[in-house]
N, C-alpha and C positions, 0 to 999 in steps of 0.2 A: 504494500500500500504506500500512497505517496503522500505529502501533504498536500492541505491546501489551507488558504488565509483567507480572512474578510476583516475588511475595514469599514468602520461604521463614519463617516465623514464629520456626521454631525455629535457623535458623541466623543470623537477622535482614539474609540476604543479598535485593538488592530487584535485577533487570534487567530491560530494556529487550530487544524481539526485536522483527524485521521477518520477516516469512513470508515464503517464494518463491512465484513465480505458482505457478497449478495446473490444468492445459488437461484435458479429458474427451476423449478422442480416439474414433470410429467410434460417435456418439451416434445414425445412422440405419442406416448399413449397417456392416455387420461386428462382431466381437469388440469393445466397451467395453473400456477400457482409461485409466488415470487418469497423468498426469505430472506429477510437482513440476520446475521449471527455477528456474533464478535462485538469490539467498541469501538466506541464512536470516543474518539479522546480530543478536547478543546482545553489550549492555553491560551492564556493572555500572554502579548510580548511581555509586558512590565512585570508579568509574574505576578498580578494580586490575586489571580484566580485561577482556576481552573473547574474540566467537568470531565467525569468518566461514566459514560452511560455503556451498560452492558447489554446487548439484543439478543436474547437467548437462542438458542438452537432451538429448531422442534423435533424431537422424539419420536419416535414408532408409539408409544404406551403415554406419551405428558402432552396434555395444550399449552405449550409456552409459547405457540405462533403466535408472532406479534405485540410478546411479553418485553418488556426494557425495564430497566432499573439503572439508578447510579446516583451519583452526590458532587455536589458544587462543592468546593474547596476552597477557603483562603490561603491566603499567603504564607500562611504557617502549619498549612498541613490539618488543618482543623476541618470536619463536615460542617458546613452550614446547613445544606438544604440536602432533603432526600427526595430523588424524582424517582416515579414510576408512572405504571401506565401503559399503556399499546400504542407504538408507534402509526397506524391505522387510525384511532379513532382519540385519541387522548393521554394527554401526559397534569400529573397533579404532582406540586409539588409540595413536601411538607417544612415545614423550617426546624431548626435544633436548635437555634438561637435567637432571640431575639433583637428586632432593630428595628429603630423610630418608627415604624411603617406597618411593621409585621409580628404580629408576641410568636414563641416557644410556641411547638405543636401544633400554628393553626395550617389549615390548608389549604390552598389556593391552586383552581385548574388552571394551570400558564396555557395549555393548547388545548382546543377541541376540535374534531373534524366538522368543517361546513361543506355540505354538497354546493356544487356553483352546475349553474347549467352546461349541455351540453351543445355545443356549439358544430360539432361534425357531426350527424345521427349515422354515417353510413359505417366511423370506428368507433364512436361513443366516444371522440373526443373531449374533453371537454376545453377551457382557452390557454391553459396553462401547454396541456401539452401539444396543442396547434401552432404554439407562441414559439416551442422548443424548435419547428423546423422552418420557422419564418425565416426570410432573409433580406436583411435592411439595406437602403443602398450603402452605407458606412461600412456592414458586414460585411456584402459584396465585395467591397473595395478588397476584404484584408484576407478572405475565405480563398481557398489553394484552387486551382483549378478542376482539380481531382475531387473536391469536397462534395459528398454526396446529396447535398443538398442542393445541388446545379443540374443533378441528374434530371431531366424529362422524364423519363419513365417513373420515377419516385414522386414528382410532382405530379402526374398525370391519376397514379394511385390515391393518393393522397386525398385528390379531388372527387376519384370514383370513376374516370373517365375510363372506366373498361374496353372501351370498343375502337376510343381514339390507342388505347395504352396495346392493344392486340393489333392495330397496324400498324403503330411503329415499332411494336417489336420482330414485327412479320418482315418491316423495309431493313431492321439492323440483321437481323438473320441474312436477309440477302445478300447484303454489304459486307459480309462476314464472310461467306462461302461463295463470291468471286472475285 
């Protein structure tokens, strides 16, 4: 796994995350179905925090799909807050400490899943992941010529264009084999 950062502009906060694996389960036969396992690990550069959330495996015999756990850290190694929850539908976090804001033990849901509509009906997209293969003119600029998001036949899918997407793939076949 590799890292990656975010930097918040307006809070001028900058961290460090490591992603948990992510397996595709019954990709030939059966129901598709997607697993995060492992952690998910976030630092602050300045060191005042940190978060280690754990995404359980799922078992043959245990329902852990979709189970997380882990705890916020200060700077000295102390748990603040303990998160849990199902990365899918909700994370709650509990506090260990107290501050100006928050007493000991109470509990506050930080995420909850909101359904947002569906904006493709032909893959049940909905705008986030139509958003993932948009391509701006700025992006254009910087995207490799090879990037598969230039592809026609990807775009033509995309939109459902079946019948345009079977004769152009019927013209590259030709172009292929003379």
């Amino acid at each position: 796994h590799g890292q990656s950062h975010i930097y918040f502009e307006e809070t001028k906060n900058h961290f460090f995350y490591t992603n948990p694996c992510t397996r595709i389960h019954n990709v030939i036969f059966g129901t598709m179905w997607m697993e995060h396992y492992g952690e998910l690990n976030i630092r602050s550069i300045n060191g005042s925090c940190s978060c280690l959330v754990t995404f359980k495996q799922c078992g043959y015999f245990q329902w852990t799909q979709y189970d997380i756990e882990g705890y916020v850290v200060d700077k000295n190694g102390k748990k603040c807050i303990k998160l849990e929850g199902r990365w899918d539908s909700h994370i709650v976090g509990t506090w260990l400490v107290s501050t100006p804001s928050v007493k000991e033990g109470e509990k506050i849901t930080l995420w909850k899943y909101q359904a947002s509509p569906i904006v493709n009906e032909y893959y049940n997209f909905r705008a986030f992941t139509l958003s993932l293969n948009e391509c701006d003119p700025i992006m254009d600029k910087l995207l490799l010529p090879t990037d598969s998001r230039r592809r026609l036949d990807r775009l033509l899918l995309e939109k459902g264009d079946i019948m345009i997407l079977k004769s152009d793939q019927s013209i590259k076949k030709c172009r292929e084999f003379t």
